[in-house]
N, C-alpha and C positions, 0 to 999 in steps of 0.2 A: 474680656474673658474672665473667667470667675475663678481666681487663684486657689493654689491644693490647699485644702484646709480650712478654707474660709468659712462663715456661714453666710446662708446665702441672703440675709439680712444682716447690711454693714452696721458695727455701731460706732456709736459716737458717743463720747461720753459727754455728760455735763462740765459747761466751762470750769466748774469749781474742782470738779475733781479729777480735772488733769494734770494739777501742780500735784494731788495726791499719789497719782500711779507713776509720776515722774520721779518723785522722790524718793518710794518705793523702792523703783528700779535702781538706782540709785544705791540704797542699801545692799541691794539684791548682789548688786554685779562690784558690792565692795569686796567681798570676800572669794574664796577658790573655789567655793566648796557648796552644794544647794543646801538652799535655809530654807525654815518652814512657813505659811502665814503668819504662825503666833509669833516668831521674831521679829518677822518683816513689822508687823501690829505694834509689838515693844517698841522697834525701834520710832516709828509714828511719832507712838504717846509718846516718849521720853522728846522727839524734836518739838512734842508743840503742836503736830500739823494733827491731832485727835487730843480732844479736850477731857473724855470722860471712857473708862473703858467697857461701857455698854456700848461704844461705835463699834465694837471689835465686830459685832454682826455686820455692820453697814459697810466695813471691810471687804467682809468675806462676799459679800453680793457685788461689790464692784470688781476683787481683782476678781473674783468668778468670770465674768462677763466681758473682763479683759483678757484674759485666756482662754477663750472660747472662741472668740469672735475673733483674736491672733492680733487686738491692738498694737499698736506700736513693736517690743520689743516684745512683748508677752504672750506665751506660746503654754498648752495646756502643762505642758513638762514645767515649766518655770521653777515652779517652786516644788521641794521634796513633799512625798505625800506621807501625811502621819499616822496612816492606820496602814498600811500594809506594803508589800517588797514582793516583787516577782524576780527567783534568780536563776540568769540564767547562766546556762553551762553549755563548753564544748565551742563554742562559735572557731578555736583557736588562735592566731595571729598572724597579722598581715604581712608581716616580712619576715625573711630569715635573723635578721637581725633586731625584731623584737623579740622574736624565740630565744632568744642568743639571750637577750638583756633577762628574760622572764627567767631561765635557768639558773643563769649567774646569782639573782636577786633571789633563787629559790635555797642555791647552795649557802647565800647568806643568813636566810634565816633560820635556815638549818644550822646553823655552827654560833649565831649572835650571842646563843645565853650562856657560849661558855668562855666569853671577856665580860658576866655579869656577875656579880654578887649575889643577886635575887634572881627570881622568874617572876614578872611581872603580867597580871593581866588587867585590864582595864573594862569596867563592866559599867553599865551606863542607865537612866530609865527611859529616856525620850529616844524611841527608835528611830524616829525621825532626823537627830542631827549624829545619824552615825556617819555622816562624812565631814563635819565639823572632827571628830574624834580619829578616824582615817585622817586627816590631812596635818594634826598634829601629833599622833603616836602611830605613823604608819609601820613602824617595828612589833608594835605589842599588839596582842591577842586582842580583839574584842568579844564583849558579848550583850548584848541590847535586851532590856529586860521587857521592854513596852507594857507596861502593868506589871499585874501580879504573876511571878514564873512557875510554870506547871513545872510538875512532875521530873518529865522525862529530862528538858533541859538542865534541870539543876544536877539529874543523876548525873549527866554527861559532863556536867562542869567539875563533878567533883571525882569522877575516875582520869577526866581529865589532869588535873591539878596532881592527881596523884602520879599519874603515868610522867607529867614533869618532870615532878620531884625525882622519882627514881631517876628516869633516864641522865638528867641534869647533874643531880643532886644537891640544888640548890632550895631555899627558903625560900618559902611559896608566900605574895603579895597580891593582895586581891584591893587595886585602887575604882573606888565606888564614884558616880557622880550622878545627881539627879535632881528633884524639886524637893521645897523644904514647906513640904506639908504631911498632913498627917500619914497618908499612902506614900509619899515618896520616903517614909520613915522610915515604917514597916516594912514594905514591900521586901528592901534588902534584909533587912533584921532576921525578919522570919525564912525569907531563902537562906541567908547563910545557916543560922541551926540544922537544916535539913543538909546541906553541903558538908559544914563538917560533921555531922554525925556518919556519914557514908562515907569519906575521908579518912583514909589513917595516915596523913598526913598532918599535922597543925597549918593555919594560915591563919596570916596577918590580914586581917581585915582595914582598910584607912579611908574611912567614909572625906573623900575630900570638898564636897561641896556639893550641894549648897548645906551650910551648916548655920546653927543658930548665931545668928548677927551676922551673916551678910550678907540679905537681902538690904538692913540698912546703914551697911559699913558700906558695899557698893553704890546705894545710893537708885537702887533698882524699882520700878513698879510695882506695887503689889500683885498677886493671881489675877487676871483678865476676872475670871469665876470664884477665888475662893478667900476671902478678903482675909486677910493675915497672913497671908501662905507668898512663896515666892516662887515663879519658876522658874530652870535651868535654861530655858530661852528668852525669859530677859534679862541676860547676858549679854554685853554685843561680843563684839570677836576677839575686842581686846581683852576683857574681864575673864571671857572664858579662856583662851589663850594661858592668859598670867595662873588662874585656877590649875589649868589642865598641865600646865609646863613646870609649875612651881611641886606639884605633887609627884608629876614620875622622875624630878631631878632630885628626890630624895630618895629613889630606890633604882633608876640609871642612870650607867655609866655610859654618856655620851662621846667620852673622850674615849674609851673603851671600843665602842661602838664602831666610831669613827677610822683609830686604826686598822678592826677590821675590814673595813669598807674598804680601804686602799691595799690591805691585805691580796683581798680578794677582787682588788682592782673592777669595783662598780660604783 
């Protein structure tokens, strides 16, 4: 019987590159949170198991095909997609007691910014590892720039920021993180002018990474495509971690944080 999902041509991969989709996986299933091909790729080259980063195509045609066809461990979901997000709403919850937990965890962050010093948000360029950024700043705000930010999103960020401020009254921190090429420069640069200029609030801008010299203070790949440039996914979990944790522990208070949490017993 021909299993849901299959295609109805089994593959098989070539011997050689099945230590490669193993090791992959491997990667994949080291962290909590889905990663994108280009990490999975990083992580490759940096082991060794891809010698030049023109393989990144011959990559992309194998896990392709390993997801397709529902190889081994590899299912078309596997990995995050990098160009788009479907969200959805309303499904609700399956027991009375995640209702219970969602509420509680709703009252908390309703009340969190006011055991904080700052109001922090967390803005990012790779929309794709926005659950990398969810699983280590699941308190703070995010917002995912995926290129260059139209318009309307930046209005919103910065009536946003503002409505904070008031309500808070705390000092507005806007911690950036993206690729260290020449769009991943810009891109923030020039949305913030337009943010504070609509803003009558000030904000702290703190570009925390990737910044010049650590693509090779980390010790990271050059751009798969753009030779000098570095990007935020080749990072493994720990470098971005350390990045990601060492920046909002200079504007949260965790210990703050925390006795809310037992405060408010969640």
């Amino acid at each position: 019987m021909r299993r849901i999902g299959r295609s109805e041509d089994d593959f098989e991969p070539q011997k050689k590159c099945i230590p490669i989709l193993n090791a992959a996986m491997v990667h994949i299933q080291s962290v909590p949170y889905k990663v994108t091909l280009r990490w999975v790729f990083y992580r490759l080259f940096q082991d060794g198991v891809y010698k030049k980063k023109e393989d990144y195509k011959t990559f992309i045609r194998l896990q392709a095909k390993a997801k397709k066809h529902f190889y081994d461990s590899w299912r078309p979901d596997t990995l995050a997609d990098e160009t788009r997000e479907v969200i959805i709403q309303g499904n609700g919850w399956d027991s009375v007691e995640q209702w219970i937990e969602a509420l509680e965890w709703r009252r908390y962050e309703e009340v969190i910014w006011n055991s904080q010093q700052y109001y922090i948000e967390i803005w990012f360029e790779a929309q794709a590892m926005k659950a990398q950024f969810l699983h280590y700043a699941p308190e703070i705000p995010l917002l995912a720039f995926h290129g260059d930010c139209s318009i309307a999103p930046k209005w919103e960020a910065a009536k946003r920021l503002e409505q904070a401020s008031r309500y808070y009254g705390l000092p507005l921190v806007v911690i950036y993180f993206g690729d260290y090429d020449d769009k991943g420069i810009t891109i923030p640069e020039s949305a913030m002018e337009d943010i504070r200029r609509w803003c009558s609030v000030p904000i702290e801008f703190v570009r925390a990474g990737l910044n010049p010299g650590d693509g090779e203070r980390l010790g990271i790949p050059e751009s798969i495509d753009k030779p000098g440039a570095y990007q935020w996914e080749a990072l493994d979990d720990a470098q971005a971690k350390l990045l990601i944790m060492s920046a909002i522990n200079e504007y949260f208070d965790e210990e703050a944080a925390n006795d809310l949490r037992h405060a408010i017993k969640i």
